[in-house]
C-alpha positions as CSV (number, residue, x, y, z in Angstrom):
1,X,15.3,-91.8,-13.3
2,X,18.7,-91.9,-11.2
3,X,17.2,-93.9,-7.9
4,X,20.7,-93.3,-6.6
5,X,20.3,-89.5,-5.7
6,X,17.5,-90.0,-3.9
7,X,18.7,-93.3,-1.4
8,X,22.3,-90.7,-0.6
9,X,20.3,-88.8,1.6
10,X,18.2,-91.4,3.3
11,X,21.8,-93.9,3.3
12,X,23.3,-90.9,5.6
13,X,20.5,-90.7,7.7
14,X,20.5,-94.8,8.2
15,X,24.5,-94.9,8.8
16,X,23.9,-92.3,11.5
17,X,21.8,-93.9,13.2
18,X,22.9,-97.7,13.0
19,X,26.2,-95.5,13.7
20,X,25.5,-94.4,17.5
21,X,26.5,-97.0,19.9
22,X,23.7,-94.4,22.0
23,X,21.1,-95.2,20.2
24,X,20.7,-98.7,22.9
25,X,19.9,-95.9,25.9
26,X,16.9,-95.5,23.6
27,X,15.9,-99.4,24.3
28,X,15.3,-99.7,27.9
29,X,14.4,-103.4,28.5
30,X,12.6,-102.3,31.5
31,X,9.8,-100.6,30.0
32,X,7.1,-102.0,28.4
33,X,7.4,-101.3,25.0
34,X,4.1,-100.2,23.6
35,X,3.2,-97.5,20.4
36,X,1.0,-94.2,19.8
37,X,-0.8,-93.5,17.2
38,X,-1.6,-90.4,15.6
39,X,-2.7,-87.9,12.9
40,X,-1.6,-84.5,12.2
41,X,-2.9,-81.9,9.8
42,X,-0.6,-78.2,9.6
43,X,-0.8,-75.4,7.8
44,X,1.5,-71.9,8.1
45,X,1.3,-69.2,5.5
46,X,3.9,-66.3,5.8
47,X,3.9,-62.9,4.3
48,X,6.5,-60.5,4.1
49,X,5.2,-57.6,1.9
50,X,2.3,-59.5,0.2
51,X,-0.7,-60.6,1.2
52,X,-0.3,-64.7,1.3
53,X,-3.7,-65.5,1.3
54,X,-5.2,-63.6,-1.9
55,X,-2.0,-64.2,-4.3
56,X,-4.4,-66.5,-6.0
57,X,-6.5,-63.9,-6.3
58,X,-6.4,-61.5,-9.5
59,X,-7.4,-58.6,-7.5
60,X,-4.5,-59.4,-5.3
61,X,-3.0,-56.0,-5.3
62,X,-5.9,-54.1,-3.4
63,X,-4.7,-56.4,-0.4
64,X,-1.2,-55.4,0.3
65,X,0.0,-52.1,2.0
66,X,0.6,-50.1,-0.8
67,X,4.3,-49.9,-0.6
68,X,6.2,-51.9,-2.8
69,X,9.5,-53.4,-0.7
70,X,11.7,-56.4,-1.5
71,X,8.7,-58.9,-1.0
72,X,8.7,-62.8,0.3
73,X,5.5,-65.1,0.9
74,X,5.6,-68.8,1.5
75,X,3.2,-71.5,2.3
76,X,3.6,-74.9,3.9
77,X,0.9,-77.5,4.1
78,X,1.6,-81.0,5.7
79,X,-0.7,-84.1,6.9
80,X,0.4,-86.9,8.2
81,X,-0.6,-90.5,9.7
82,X,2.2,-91.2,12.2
83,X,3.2,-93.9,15.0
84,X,6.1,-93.1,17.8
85,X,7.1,-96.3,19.9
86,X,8.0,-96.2,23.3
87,X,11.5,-96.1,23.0
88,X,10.8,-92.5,20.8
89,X,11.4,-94.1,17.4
90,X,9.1,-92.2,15.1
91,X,7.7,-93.1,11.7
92,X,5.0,-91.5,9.5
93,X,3.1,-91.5,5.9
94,X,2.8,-88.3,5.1
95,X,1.7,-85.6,2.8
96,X,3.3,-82.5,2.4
97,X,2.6,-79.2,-0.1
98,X,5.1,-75.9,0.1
99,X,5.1,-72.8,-2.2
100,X,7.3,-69.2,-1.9
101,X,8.1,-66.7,-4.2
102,X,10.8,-64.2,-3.6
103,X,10.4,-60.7,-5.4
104,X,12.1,-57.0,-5.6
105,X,10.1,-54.4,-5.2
106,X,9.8,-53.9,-8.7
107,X,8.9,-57.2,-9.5
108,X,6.2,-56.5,-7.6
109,X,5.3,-53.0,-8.3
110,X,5.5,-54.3,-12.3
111,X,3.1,-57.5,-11.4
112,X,0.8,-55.4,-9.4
113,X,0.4,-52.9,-12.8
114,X,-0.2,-56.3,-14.6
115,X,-2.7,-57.3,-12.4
116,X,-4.5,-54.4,-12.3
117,X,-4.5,-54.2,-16.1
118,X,-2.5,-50.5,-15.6
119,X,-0.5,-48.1,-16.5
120,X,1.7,-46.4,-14.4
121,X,1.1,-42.4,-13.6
122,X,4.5,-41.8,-15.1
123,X,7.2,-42.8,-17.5
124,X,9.9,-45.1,-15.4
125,X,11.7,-48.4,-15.9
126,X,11.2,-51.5,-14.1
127,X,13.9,-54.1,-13.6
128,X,12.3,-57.2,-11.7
129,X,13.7,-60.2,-9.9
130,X,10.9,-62.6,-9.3
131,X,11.4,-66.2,-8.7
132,X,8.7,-68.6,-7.3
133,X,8.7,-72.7,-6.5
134,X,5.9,-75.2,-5.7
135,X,5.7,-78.5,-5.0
136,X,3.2,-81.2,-3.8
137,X,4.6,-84.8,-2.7
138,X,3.8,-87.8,-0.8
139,X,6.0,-90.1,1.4
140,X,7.3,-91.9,4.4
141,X,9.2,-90.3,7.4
142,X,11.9,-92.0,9.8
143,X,13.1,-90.4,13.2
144,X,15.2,-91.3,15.9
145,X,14.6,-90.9,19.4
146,X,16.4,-88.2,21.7
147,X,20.0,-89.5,22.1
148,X,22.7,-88.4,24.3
149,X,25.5,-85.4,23.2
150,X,27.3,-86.0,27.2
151,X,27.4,-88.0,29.3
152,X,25.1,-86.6,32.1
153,X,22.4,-86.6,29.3
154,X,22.0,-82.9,29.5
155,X,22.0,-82.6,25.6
156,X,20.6,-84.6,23.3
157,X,20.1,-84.9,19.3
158,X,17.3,-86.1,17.1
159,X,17.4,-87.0,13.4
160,X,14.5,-87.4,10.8
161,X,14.9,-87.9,7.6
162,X,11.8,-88.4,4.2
163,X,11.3,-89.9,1.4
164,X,8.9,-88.3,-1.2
165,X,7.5,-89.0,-4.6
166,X,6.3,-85.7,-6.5
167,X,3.2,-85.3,-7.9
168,X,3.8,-82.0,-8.7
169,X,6.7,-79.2,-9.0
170,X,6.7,-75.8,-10.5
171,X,9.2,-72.9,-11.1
172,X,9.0,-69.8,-12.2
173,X,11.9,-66.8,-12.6
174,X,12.0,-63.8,-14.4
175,X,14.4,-60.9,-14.5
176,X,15.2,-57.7,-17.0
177,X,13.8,-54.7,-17.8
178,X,10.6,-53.0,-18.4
179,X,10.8,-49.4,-19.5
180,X,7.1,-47.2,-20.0
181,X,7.5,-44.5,-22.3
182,X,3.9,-42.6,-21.4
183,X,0.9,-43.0,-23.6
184,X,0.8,-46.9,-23.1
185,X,4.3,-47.6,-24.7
186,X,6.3,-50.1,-23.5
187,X,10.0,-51.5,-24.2
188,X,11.1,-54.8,-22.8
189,X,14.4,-56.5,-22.1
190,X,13.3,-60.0,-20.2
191,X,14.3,-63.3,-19.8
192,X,11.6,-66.4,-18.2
193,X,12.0,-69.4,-17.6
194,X,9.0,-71.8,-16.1
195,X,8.8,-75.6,-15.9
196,X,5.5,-77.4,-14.9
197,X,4.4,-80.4,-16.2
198,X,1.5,-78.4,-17.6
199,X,3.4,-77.2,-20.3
200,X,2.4,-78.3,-23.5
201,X,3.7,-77.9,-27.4
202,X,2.9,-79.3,-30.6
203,X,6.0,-81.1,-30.7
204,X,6.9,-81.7,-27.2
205,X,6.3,-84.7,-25.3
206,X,4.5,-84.8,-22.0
207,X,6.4,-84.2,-18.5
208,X,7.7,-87.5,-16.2
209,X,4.6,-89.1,-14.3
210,X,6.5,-88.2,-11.0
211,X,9.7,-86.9,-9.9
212,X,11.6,-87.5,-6.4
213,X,12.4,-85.8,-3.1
214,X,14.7,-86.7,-0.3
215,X,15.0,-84.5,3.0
216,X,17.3,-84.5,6.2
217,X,16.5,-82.8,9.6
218,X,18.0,-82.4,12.8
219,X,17.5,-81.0,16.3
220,X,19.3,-80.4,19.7
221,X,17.9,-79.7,23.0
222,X,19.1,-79.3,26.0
223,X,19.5,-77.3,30.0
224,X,22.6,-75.1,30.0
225,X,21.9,-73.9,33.1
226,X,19.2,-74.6,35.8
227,X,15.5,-73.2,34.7
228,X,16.5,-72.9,31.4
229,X,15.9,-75.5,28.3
230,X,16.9,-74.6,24.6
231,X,15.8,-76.6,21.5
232,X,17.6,-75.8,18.3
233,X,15.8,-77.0,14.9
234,X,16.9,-76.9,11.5
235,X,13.9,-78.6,9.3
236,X,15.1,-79.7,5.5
237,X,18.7,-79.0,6.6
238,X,19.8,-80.7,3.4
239,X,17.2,-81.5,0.6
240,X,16.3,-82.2,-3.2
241,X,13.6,-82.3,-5.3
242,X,14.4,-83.6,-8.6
243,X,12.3,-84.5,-12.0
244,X,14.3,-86.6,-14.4
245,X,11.9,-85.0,-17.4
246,X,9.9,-82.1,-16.6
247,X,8.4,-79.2,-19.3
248,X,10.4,-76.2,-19.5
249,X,9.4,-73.2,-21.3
250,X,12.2,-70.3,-21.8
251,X,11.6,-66.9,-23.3
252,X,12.9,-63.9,-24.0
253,X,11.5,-60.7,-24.9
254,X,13.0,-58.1,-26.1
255,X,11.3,-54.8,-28.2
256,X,14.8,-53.7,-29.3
257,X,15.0,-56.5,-32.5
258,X,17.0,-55.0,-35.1
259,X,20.9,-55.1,-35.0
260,X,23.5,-54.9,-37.9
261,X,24.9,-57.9,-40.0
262,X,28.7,-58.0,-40.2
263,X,28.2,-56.5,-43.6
264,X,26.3,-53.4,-42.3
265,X,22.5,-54.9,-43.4
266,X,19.9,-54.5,-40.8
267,X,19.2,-57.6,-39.6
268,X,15.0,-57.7,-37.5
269,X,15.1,-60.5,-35.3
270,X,11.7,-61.8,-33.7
271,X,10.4,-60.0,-30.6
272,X,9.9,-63.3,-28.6
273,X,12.3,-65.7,-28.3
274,X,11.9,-69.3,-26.5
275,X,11.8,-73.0,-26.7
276,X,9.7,-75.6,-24.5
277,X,11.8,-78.5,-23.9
278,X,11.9,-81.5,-21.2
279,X,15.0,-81.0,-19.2
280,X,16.7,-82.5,-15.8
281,X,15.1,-80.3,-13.3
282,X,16.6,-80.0,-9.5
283,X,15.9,-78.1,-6.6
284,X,16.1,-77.3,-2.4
285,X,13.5,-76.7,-0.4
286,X,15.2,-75.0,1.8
287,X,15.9,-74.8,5.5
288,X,13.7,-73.7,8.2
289,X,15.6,-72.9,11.1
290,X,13.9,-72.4,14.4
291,X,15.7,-72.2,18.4
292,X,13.3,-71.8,21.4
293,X,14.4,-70.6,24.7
294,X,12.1,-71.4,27.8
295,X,12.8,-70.3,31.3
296,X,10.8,-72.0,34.6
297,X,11.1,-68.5,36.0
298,X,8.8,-69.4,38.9
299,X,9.5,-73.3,39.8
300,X,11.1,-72.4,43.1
301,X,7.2,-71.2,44.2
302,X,5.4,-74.4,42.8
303,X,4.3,-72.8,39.2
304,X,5.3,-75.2,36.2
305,X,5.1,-72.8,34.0
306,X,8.0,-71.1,31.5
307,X,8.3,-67.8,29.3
308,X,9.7,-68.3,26.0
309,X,11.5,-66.6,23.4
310,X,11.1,-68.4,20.0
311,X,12.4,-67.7,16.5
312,X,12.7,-69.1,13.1
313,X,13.7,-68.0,9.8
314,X,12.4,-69.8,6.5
315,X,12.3,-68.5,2.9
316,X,13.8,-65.2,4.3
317,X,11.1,-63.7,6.3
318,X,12.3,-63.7,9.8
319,X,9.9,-64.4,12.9
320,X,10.3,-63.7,16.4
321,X,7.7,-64.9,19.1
322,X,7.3,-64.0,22.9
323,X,5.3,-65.7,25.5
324,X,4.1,-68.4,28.1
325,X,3.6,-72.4,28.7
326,X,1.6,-73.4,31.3
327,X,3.8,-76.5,31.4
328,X,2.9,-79.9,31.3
329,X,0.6,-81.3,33.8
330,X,-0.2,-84.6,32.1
331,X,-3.1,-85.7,29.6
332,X,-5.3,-85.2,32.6
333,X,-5.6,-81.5,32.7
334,X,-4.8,-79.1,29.8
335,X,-1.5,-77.5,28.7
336,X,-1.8,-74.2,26.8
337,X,0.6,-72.0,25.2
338,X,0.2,-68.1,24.6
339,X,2.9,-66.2,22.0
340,X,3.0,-62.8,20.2
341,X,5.1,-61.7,17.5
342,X,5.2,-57.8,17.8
343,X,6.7,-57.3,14.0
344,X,3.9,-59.1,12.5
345,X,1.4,-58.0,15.1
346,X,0.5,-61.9,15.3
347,X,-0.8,-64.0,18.2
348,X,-1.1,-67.9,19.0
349,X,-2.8,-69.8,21.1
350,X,-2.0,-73.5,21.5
351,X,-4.1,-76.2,23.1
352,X,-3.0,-79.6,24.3
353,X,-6.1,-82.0,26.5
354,X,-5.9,-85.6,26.2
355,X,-4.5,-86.8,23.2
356,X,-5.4,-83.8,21.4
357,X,-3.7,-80.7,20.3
358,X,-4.7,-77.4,18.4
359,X,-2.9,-74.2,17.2
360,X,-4.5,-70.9,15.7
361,X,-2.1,-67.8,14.8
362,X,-3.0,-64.9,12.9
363,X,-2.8,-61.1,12.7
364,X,-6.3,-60.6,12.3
365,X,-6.5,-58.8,8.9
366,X,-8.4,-61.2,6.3
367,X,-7.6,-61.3,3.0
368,X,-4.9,-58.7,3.7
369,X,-2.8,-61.0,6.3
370,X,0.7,-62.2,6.3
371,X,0.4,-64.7,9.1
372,X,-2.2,-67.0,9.4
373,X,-1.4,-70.7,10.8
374,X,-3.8,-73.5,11.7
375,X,-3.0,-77.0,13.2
376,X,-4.9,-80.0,14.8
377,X,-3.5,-83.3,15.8
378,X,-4.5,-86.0,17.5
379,X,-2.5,-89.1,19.4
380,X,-3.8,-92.5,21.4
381,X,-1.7,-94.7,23.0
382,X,-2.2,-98.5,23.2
C-alpha cells in the first residue's frame, strides 16, 4: 500500500500549522497550562425522500411518502476519546462510521417494486441512477487552536486534520434501463458495479486487511459587526479513502443477447456479463458545509442570550435551522439551545451543565423519519 497518499494530507495540515508565526498567541506563558479530558458519542441520520432509519429494513417501502423524487439519505456515526490543552490544541482517538446513497426517482421507484417483490400496475420503463458508499474506520485527530485572521483578533481560523485505517468500505452504483412489458415481462439494459471486501469467487483472492483514510477540515469565526458572531465550517473539506486491494464485482445485464457476426450469423451472447476482480479502489467523503449566524439581540437589557440562523449542506440534502441560545453562563448553571427546521418539520434541543452535554433532534415520525440525531459528551478538566 502507497503510505505516501495518505501522509500528503496530514504533511499540509502540519506545514500550516508549524507555518503560522500566530500560532505563539496560542501559548500564553501566563496561564497555567493544564488539559481536559473528554468523551463524545454522535450520531445524525438525514433523509431526503427515504426513510433513513428502515433502509435496512426489507419492508422499507411502506415507510416513505409514497412519491418517488430524486432521493438522498446519509448517516454519520462518530465516538471519540479526546484531550484539548489549555492553549486550545486538540487531539483525539476516534471512531467514525458514514453511509449515503444518492438515487433518481426511478431508482427508487424500481428498488421499492423489488423490495416489495412487485409488479408495476402498468407497462413503463425504468432508467435508474443509484449509487451508495459506506465506510467504517478508526484513527487519530489533530487541531489547532483559534488563531488570528487580523490584527484586532476579530477573525480567527481553526484547522483539524485525521488519520484513519479502514476496517471497512463499500460501493455500490447502478444505472440503465429496465423496461416491463405487462404480464411479468421484463427487459433489461444495466450495468453494476459493487466492491466490498465481502465479495468472494472461486478464483479470487481475498480483499486487503485494511485500507486508508486521510481528512482535512477548517473553520472561521468571527464579529463583523457588534451583536453579531458567524462561524463558517467546512468538515472533510479535502479527503480520501483508499483500499490498495479491494473485491470488485461488475455486471451487466442485458435481455437483448443476440447481434449479427460480420458474416451475417446470429451471434447469442450471455445474458449476464461480469468479473470479480481486486482493484485500486479510491474515494471522498465529502464535504459537510455548515455557517451559523447568532445575534445578542437583547445584551443591551442584561439577557445573554442570541437567536440563530444555522445551515449546512452534506450529501446534497440541504438543512436550515432557526432558534435560541441561552448563552453561556459558566459550568455552574446550564446552557440550553432550542432550533427548528420548518422543511423537515425537525426540532433540537441541546443541553450543556457541568462538563456535560446532550443533543436530541427529530421529526417525530418513527420508522418513517428523515431526521433523527442523538449526541452525549462529556469533559473534566484537571
Amino acid at each position: 500500500m502507497n503510505i505516501k497518499l495518505f501522509a500528503k494530507p496530514l504533511g499540509a495540515l502540519l506545514l500550516a500549522l508549524v507555518s503560522q508565526a500566530s500560532l505563539a498567541q496560542a501559548l500564553d506563558a501566563q496561564a497555567a497550562a493544564h488539559w481536559s479530558m473528554g468523551a463524545v458519542y454522535a450520531e445524525e441520520s438525514v433523509g431526503q425522500g427515504l426513510p433513513v432509519l428502515a433502509l435496512d429494513r426489507s419492508d422499507w417501502p411502506s415507510y416513505r411518502s409514497g412519491e418517488s423524487i430524486d432521493s438522498n439519505a446519509w448517516r454519520s456515526i462518530r465516538a471519540e476519546l479526546n484531550a484539548t490543552h489549555s492553549s486550545g490544541w486538540r487531539m483525539a482517538a476516534l471512531v467514525r462510521t458514514e453511509a449515503w446513497i444518492d438515487a433518481n426517482a426511478d431508482g427508487v421507484s424500481a428498488a421499492a417494486l423489488e423490495a416489495t417483490r412487485t409488479d408495476p400496475e402498468i407497462a413503463r420503463s425504468y432508467s435508474p441512477e443509484i449509487q451508495a458508499l459506506g465506510w467504517l474506520g478508526a484513527g487519530i485527530m489533530l487541531g489547532t487552536p483559534w488563531l488570528k485572521v487580523d490584527q484586532a483578533g476579530r477573525w480567527q481560523w481553526q484547522v483539524g486534520g485525521e488519520l484513519l485505517q479502514l476496517r471497512q468500505l463499500r460501493t455500490a452504483e447502478l444505472s440503465g434501463t429496465v423496461s416491463y412489458q405487462g404480464g411479468g415481462a421484463y427487459e433489461f439494459d444495466l450495468r453494476s458495479q459493487r466492491a466490498n471486501t465481502k465479495i468472494s469467487g472461486p478464483y479470487l483472492a481475498k480483499s486487503g486487511a485494511f485500507g486508508m483514510g486521510a481528512t482535512l477540515s477548517l473553520a472561521l469565526q468571527g464579529q463583523p459587526a457588534p451583536g453579531w458572531h458567524v462561524q463558517l465550517r467546512a468538515d472533510d473539506l479535502a479527503s480520501r479513502l483508499y483500499w490498495s486491494d479491494l473485491a470488485t464485482d461488475t455486471n451487466a445485464l442485458n435481455s437483448q443477447v443476440t447481434s449479427r457476426t460480420p458474416d451475417g450469423y446470429l451471434d447469442y451472447g450471455p445474458l449476464l456479463k461480469g468479473k470479480k476482480e481486486l482493484l485500486q479502489t479510491t474515494r471522498q467523503i465529502g464535504v459537510n458545509w455548515q455557517a451559523r449566524l447568532a445575534w445578542t439581540a437583547f445584551e443591551s437589557m442584561g439577557l445573554h442570550g442570541a437567536a440563530t440562523l444555522r445551515a449546512s449542506r452534506k450529501a446534497g440534502i440541504n438543512q436550515v435551522w432557526v432558534g435560541w441560545d441561552s448563552g453561556n453562563a459558566g459550568r455552574a448553571k446550564p446552557q440550553w439551545r432550542v432550533e427548528f427546521e420548518p422543511l423537515m418539520s425537525a426540532a433540537k434541543a441541546e443541553l450543556f451543565w457541568g462538563g456535560w452535554q446532550m443533543a436530541v433532534a427529530s421529526d417525530g415520525k418513527g420508522l418513517s423519519t428523515q431526521y433523527r440525531q442523538l449526541s452525549l459528551g462529556w469533559q473534566y478538566d484537571f
